[in-house]
C-alpha positions in Angstrom: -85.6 -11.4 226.2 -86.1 -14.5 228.4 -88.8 -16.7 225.7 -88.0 -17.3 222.1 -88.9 -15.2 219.3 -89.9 -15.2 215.7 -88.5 -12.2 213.6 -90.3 -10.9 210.6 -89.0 -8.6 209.2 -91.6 -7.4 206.7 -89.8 -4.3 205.2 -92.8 -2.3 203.9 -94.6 0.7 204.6 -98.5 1.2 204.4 -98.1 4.6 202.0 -95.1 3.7 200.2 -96.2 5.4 197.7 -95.8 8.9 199.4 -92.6 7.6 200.7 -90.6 6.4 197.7 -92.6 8.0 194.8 -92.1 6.6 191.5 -91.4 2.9 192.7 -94.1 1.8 190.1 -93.8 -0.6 186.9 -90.6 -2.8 186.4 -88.4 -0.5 188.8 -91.2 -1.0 191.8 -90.8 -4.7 191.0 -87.1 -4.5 191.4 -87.5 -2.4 194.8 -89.9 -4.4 196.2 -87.6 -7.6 195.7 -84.8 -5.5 197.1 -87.3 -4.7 200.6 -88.1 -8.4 200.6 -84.4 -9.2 201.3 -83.9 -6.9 203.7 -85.7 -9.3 206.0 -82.1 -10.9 206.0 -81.0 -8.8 208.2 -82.6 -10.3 211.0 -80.5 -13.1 210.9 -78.1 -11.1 213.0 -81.0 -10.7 215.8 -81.6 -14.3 216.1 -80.6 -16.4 219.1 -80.5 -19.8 219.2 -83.8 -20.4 219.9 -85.2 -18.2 217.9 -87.3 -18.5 214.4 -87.2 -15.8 211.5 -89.3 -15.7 208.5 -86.9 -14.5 205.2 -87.4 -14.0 201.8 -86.2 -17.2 200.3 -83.3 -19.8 201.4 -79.9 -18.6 202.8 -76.6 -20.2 201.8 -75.9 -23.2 204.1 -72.1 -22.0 204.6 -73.4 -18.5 205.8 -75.9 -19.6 207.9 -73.6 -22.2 209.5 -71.1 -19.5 210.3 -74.1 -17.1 212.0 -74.9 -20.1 214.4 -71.0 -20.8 215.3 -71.4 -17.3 216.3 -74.6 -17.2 217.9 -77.1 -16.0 215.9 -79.1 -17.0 212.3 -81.9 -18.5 214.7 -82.9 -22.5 215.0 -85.7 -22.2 212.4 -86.0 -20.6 208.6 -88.9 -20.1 207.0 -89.3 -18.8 203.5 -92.3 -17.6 201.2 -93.6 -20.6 198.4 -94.7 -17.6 196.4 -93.1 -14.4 195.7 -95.8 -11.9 193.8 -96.7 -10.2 196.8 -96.3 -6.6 197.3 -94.0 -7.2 200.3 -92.9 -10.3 202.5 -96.1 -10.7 204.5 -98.1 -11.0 201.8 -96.3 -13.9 200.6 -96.1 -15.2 204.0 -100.0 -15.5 204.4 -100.3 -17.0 201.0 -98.0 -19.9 202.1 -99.7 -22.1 204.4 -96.4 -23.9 206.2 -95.8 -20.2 207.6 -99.3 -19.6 208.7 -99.5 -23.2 210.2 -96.2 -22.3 212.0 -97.0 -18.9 213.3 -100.5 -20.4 214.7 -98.5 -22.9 216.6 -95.7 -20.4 218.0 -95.5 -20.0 221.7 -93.1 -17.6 221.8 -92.8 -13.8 221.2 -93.3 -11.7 218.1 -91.0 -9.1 216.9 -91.6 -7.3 213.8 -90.1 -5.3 211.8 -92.7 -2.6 211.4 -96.5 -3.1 212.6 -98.7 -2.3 209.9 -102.0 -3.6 208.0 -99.7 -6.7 206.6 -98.7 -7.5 210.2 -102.6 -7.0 211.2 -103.9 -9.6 208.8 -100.9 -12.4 209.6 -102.4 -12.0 213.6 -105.9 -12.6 212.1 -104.8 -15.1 209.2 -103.3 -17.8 212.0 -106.4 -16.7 214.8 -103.9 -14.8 217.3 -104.7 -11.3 219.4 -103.8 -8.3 217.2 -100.5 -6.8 218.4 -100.9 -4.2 221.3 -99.9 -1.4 218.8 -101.9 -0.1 216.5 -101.4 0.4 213.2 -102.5 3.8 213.0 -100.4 4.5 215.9 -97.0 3.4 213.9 -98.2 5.9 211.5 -98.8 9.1 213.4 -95.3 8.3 215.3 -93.2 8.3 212.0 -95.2 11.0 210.8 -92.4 14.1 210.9 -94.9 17.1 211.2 -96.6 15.3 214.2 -93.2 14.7 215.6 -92.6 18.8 215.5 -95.8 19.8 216.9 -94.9 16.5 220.0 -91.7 18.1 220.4 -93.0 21.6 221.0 -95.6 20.5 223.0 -93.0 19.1 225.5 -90.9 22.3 225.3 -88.2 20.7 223.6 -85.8 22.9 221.3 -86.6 23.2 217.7 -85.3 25.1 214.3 -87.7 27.1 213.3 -89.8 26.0 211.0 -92.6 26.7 208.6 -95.4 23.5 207.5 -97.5 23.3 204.4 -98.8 21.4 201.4 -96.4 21.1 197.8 -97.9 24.6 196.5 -97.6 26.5 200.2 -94.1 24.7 200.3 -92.9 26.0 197.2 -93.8 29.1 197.4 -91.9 29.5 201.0 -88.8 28.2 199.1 -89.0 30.9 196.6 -89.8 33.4 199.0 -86.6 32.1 201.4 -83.7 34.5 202.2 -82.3 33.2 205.1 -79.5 31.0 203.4 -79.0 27.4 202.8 -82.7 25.3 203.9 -83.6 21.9 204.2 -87.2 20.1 203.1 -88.3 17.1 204.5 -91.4 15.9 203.8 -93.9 15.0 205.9 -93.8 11.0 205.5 -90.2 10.1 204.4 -87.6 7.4 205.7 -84.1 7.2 205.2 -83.7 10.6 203.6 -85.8 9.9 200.6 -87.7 12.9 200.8 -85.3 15.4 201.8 -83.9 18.0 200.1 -81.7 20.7 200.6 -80.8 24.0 198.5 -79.4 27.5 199.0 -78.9 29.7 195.9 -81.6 31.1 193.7 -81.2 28.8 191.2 -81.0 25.7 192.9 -84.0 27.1 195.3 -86.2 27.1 191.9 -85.2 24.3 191.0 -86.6 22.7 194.1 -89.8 24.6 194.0 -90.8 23.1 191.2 -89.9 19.4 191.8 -91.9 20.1 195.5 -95.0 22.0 193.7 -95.1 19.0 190.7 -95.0 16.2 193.1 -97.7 16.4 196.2 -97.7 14.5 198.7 -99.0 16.2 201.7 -97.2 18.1 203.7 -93.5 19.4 203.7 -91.8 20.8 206.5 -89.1 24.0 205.8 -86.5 24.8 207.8 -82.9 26.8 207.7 -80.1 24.3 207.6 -77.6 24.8 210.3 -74.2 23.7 210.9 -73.8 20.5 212.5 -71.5 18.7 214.8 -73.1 15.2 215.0 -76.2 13.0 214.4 -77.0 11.2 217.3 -79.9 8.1 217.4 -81.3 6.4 220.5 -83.0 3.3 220.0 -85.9 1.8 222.8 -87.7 -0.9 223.6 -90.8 0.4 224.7 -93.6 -1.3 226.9 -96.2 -0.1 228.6 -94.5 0.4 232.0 -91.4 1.1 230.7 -88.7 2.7 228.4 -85.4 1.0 227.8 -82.4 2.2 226.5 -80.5 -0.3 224.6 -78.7 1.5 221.9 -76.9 4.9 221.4 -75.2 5.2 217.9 -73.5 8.3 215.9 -75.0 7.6 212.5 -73.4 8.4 209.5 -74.7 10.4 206.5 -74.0 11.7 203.1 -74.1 15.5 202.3 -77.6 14.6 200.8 -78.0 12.8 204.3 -78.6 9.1 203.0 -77.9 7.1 205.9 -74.6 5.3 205.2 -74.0 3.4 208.8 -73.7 3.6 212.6 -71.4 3.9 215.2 -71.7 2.3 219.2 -70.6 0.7 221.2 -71.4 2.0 225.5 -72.6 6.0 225.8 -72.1 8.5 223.0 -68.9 10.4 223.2 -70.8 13.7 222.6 -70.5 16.4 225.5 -74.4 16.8 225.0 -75.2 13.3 225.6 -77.2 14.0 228.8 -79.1 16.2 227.4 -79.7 13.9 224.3 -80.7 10.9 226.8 -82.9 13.4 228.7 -84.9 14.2 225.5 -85.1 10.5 224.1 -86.1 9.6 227.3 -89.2 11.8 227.4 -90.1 11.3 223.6 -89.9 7.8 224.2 -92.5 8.0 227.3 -95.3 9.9 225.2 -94.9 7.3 222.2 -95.7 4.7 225.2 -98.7 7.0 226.0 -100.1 6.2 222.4 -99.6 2.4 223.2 -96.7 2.2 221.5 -94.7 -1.0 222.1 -91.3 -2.4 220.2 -88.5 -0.5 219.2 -88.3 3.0 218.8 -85.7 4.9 217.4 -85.0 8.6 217.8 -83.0 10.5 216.0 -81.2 14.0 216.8 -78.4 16.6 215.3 -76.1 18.7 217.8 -75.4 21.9 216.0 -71.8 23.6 216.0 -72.1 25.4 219.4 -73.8 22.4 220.9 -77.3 22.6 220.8 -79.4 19.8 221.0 -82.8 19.1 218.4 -84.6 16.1 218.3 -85.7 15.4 214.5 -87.9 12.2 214.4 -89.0 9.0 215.7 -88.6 5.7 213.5 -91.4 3.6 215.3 -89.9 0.5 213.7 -86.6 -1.4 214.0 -84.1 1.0 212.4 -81.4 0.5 210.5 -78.7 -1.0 212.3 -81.2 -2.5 215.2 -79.9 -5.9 214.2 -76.3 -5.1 214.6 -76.8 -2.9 218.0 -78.8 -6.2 219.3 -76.1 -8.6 217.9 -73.1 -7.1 220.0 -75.3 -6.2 223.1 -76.3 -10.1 223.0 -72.8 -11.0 222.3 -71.6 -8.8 225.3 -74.4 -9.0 228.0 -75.8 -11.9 227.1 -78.9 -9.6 226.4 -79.7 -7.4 222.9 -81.6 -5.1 225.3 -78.8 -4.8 227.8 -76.3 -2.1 226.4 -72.8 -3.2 225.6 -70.0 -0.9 227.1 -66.7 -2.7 226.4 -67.0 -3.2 222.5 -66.8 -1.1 219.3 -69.6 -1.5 217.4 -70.6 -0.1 213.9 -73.4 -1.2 211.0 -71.7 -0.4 207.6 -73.3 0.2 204.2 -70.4 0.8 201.3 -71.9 2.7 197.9 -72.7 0.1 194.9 -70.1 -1.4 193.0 -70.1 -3.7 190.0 -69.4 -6.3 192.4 -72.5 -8.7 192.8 -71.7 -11.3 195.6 -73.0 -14.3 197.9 -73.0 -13.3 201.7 -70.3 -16.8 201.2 -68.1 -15.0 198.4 -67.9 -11.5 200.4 -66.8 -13.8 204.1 -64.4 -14.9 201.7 -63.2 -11.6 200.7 -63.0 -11.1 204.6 -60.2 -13.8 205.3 -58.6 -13.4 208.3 -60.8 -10.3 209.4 -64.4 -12.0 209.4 -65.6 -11.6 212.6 -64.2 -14.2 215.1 -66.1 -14.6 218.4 -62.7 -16.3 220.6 -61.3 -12.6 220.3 -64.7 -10.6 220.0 -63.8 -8.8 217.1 -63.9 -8.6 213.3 -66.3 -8.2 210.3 -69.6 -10.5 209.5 -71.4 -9.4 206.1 -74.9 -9.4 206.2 -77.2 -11.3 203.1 -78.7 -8.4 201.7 -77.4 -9.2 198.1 -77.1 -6.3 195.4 -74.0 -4.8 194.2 -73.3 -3.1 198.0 -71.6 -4.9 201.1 -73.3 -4.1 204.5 -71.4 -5.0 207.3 -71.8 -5.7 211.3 -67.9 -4.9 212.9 -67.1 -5.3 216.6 -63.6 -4.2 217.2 -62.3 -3.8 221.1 -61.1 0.0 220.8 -62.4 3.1 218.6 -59.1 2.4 216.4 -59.6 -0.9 215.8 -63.0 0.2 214.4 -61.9 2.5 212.2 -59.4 0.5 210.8 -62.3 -2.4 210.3 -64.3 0.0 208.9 -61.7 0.8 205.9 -61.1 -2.7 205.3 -65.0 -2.8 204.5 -65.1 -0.5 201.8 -61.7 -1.2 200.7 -63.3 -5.0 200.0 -66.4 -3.7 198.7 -64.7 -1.2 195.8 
């Protein structure tokens, strides 16, 4: 990234309502308060030059301690209103922001492009962005994904694709041991479900068949070894990798972090690279352009399936572009030399300042004269997410303990 950028990271999705169903009424105000912060965590992408629009002001302390260590950006800018449905629309309603993103000379990186991003470009009289809306919407789109990855000849579990009613009739039908449901338009596991048993597969037939939503995909849950991601920046000439990460998930597969840090240690990483590499080339085809995540599981005896594209900045983006800066001097330059991982801990009745939990940190916070450590991100809530570089897998693991010792 040779120019300056301005990060917004406008955490909402066009049909949110298919997504995270039941979000409505006090608890939908609470969640989208909860999105709007997550903007925060672009404060780790942010070089010195930069600029990043957030949901409100940061703690001074904290954001000193970011710039000591190269990132937090040179400019914050924060909503004068907050009723919106999600940051952009408090952005555009606060005329400081619009004046500043007319003005900017630099790049653009957001989040997600999606109708919010569209009517910023048109609010402040810039081009629209190269990728479409609809475009970011029939990449995450899981079915389509299946039918791309077939029509490449990729492997895939088979499968079976229908509306709530087909969907739980299949799962009644089912006798080919444990499956797994994802729906059609999901993100970050909330609409997957898994089941084996008669009872429990009833059970899910009915909460599938009661609550819509398009289409479901059904397939047999198999055994497996690891859950690779890839993550892109994609232009129109070219695909680069910058990321490769083991992600780590639940039994109910709720992403709970990342590992990285140079290649994957995963014997099937070629093959994993191979795929990503042509997935990545046909979202480019659409006119994709920004990050791209892609996400994969290795079964038992090795075989590689790609599962889905995020067309958006995934989850740990900002720490994978934090430690490749830090490294190579370039977020898009892959980092081979340092342990990297993107924590989340489960919530605790511990409500702290991103200053109170890099004071629970003491001597571990991250300290760039020995390139390793903890920094805690500003997400607030009652969890602690956490960036770690560490100089060897052990250290790592070891940081990584130390982050959910603090946070319970």
């Amino acid at each position: 990234m040779s120019q300056p950028i301005l990060h917004i990271h406008n955490v909402h999705f066009d049909r949110g309502d298919e997504i995270w169903p039941g979000t409505t009424g006090k608890r939908g105000d609470s969640f989208r308060s909860a999105l709007k912060r997550l903007s925060r965590r672009a404060l780790m992408m942010a070089g010195p030059e930069d600029a990043v629009i957030v949901d409100g002001p940061v703690e001074e302390r904290y954001l000193d301690y970011l710039r000591s260590v190269g990132a937090g950006g040179s400019t914050l800018l924060h909503p004068s209103v907050s009723g919106g449905i999600s940051l952009m629309d408090d952005a555009i309603k606060t005329p400081g922001i619009v004046e500043f993103v007319r003005g900017w000379k630099g790049a653009i990186e957001p989040y997600i492009i999606g109708r919010g991003e569209e009517k910023l470009m048109q609010a402040v009289g810039k081009p629209p962005f190269v990728t479409a809306p609809e475009v970011v919407e029939i990449l995450n789109d899981k079915v389509f994904f299946l039918r791309l990855a077939e029509d490449l000849g990729l492997p895939i579990v088979e499968n079976f694709v229908g509306d709530s009613n087909a969907t739980a009739d299949r799962i009644r039908k089912w006798k080919d041991g444990p499956l797994i449901v994802r729906a059609g338009r999901s993100v970050g596991g909330s609409r997957v479900f898994t089941a084996d048993g008669d009872e429990k597969r009833e059970r899910l037939a009915e909460r599938i068949a009661q609550a819509g939503g398009g289409l479901y995909i059904v397939q047999r849950m198999i055994e497996i070894r690891s859950s690779p991601n890839l993550q892109f920046y994609v232009t129109p000439g070219e695909v680069t990798l910058f990321g490769e990460t083991l992600q780590l998930l639940t039994d109910g597969f709720h992403h709970m972090g990342n590992l990285f840090g140079g290649p994957i240690a995963d014997t099937a990483r070629d093959e994993i690279v191979n795929q990503g590499v042509a997935l990545a080339k046909e979202a480019a085809l659409l006119g994709y352009v920004g990050v791209l995540g892609v996400d994969f599981i290795v079964s038992q005896s090795g075989d590689v399936y790609a599962v889905e594209f995020n067309a958006r900045s995934n989850t740990s983006t900002s720490a994978i572009w934090f430690v490749n800066r830090l490294i190579t001097g370039d977020p898009l330059a892959m980092a081979d030399g340092a342990k990297g991982a993107f924590i989340r801990t489960q919530p605790t009745f511990h409500r702290r300042s991103a200053g109170q939990w890099m004071d629970s940190m003491g001597s571990l916070l991250f300290d760039p004269a020995r390139r390793t450590g903890i920094i805690p991100y500003d997400t607030g809530g009652d969890e602690l997410t956490a960036l770690i570089v560490a100089g060897n897998e052990g250290e790592r693991a070891r940081l990584i303990e130390e982050v959910r010792k603090t946070a319970g």
